[in-house]
C-alpha distance (Angstrom), angle and dihedral (degrees) to the residues before:
residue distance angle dihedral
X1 . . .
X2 3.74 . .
X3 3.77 122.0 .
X4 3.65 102.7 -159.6
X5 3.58 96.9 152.7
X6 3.97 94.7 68.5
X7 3.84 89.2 54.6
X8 3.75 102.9 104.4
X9 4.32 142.9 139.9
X10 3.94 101.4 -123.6
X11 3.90 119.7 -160.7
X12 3.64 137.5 -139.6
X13 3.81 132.7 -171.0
X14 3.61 137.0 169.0
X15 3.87 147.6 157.9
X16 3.57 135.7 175.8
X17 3.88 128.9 -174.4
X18 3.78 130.3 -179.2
X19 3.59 125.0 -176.6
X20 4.27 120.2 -163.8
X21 3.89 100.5 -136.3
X22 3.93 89.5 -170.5
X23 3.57 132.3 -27.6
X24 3.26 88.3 -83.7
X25 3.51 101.2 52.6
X26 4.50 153.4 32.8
X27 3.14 150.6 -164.3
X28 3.95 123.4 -162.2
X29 3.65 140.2 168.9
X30 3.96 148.2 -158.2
X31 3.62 139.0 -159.6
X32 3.63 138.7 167.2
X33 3.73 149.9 163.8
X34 3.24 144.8 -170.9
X35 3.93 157.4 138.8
X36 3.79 123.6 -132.3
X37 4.00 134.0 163.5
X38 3.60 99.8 -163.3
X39 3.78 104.4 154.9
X40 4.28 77.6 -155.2
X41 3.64 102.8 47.9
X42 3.51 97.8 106.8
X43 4.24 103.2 33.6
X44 3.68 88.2 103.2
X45 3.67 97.6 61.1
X46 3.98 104.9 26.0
X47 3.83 108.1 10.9
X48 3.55 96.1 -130.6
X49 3.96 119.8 128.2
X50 4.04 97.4 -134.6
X51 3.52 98.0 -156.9
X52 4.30 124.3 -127.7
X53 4.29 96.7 -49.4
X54 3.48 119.8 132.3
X55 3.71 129.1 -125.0
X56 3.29 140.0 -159.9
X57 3.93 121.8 -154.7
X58 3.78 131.5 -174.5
X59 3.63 117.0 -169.9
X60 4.30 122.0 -173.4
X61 3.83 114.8 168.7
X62 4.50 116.3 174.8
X63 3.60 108.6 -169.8
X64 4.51 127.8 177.2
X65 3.88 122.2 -173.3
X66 3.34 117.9 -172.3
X67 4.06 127.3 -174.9
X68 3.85 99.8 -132.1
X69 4.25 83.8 -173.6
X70 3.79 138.0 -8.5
X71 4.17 85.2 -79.8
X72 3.54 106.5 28.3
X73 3.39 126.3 68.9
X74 3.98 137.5 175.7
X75 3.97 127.5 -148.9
X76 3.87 119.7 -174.8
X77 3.90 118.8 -167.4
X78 3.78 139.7 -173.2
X79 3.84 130.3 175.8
X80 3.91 139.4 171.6
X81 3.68 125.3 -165.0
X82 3.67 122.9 -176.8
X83 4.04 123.3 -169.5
X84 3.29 121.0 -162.5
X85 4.35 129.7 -172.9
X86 3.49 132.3 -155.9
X87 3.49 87.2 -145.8
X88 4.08 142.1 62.5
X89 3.94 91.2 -139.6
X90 3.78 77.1 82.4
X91 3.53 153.6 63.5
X92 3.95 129.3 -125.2
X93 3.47 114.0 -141.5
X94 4.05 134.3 -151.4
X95 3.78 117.7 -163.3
X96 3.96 125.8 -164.1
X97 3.97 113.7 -179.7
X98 3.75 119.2 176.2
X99 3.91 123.7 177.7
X100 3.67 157.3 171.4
X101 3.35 134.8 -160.9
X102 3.72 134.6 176.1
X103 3.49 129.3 -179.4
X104 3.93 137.2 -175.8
X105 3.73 133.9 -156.6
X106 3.76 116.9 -112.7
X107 3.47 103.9 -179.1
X108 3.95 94.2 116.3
X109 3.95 83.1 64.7
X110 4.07 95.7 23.7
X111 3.31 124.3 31.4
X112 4.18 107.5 -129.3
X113 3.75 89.9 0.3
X114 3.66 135.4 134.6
X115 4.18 131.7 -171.7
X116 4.05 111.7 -150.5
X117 3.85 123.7 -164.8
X118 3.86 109.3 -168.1
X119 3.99 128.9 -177.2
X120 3.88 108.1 -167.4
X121 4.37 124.0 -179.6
X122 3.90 112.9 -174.7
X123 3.98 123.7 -168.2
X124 3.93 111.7 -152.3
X125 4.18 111.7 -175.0
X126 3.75 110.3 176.5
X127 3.98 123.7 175.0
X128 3.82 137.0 158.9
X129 3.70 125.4 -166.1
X130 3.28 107.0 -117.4
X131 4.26 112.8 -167.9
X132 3.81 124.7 -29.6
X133 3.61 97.2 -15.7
X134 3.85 108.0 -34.8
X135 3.57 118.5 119.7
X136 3.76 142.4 -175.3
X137 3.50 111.1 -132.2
X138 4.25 129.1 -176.0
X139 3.91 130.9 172.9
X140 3.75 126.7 -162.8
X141 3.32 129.2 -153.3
X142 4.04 128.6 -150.8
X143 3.62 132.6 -167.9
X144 3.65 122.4 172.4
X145 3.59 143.0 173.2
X146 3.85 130.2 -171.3
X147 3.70 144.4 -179.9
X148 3.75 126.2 -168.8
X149 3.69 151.2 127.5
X150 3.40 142.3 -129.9
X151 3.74 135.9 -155.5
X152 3.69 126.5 -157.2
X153 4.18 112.0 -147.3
X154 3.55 93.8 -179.7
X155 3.70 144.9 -30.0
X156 3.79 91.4 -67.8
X157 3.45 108.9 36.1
X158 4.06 131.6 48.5
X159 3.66 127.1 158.7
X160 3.84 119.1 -145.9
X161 3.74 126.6 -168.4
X162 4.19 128.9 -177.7
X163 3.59 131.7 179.9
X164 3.65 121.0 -173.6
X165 4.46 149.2 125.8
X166 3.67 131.4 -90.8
X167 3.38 123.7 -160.8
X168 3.99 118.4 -162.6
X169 3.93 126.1 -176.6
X170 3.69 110.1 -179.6
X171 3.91 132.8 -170.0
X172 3.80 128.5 -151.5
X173 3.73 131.1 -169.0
X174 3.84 121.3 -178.3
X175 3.46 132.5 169.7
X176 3.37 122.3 -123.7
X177 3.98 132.0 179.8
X178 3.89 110.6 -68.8
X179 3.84 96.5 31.6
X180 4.39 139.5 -52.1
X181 3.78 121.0 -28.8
């Protein structure tokens, strides 16, 4: 049997930029694109075979650390990732993530050991069109907060443990005969 509708040319592109400010501080940034129809892209993560559709992904990311003393340090991060299908069968998907992390060095209690405090909010909008024009649309929202250390043993090997709460509230629309629910 032929299977001419997993032949395809899939596309990858990506840049990243970082700029030191001082030596006490940076800047960086990431973007991407690209278009793939992998019916395996996603096996790792969900377990689901997706079947020959193509996607297109954008990915921007702006991050800024900044050493606030010679053991405390401050990293602020913001990314947006937008999926988008060539087919109803699935949903596109808008990603905000927003965070800040800061961590401290130990090593005057702990030798090779850091403590982290990190405050994370994420911004999930999925939708699908559904027929004509109706769509199903649902947004999640993610609040988290961790605390954790990590402890370096040498150049190669570091262990890192975090304990925290996450807090989701999530909305969901859906059309049903007769109008939105």
């Amino acid at each position: 049997t032929s299977t001419s509708d997993l032949n395809a040319v899939d596309q990858d592109y990506r840049g990243r930029l970082r700029y030191l400010l001082s030596p006490r501080s940076s800047i960086s940034s990431t973007a991407g694109y690209s278009i793939d129809s992998q019916p395996d892209r996603e096996i790792e993560t969900t377990g689901l075979v997706m079947g020959p559709v193509k996607r297109h992904r954008q990915q921007y990311s702006l991050a800024g650390e900044l050493a606030l003393s010679e053991k405390t340090s401050a990293d602020l991060a913001y990314s947006y990732e937008q999926d988008d299908y060539n087919s109803n069968r699935f949903s596109d998907l808008e990603y905000h993530d927003a965070s800040l992390t800061f961590s401290h060095d130990l090593d005057g209690m702990l030798r090779s050991t850091k403590g982290m405090v990190n405050f994370d909010y994420a911004h999930y909008i999925s939708s699908v069109t559904l027929v004509d024009s109706l769509e199903s649309k649902s947004t999640v929202d993610n609040y988290s907060a961790t605390i954790g250390m990590s402890r370096a043993f040498s150049e190669l090997w570091s262990i890192q443990g975090n304990a925290g709460g996450r807090y989701t509230v999530s909305k969901f629309q859906s059309w049903e005969l007769g109008g939105y629910k």
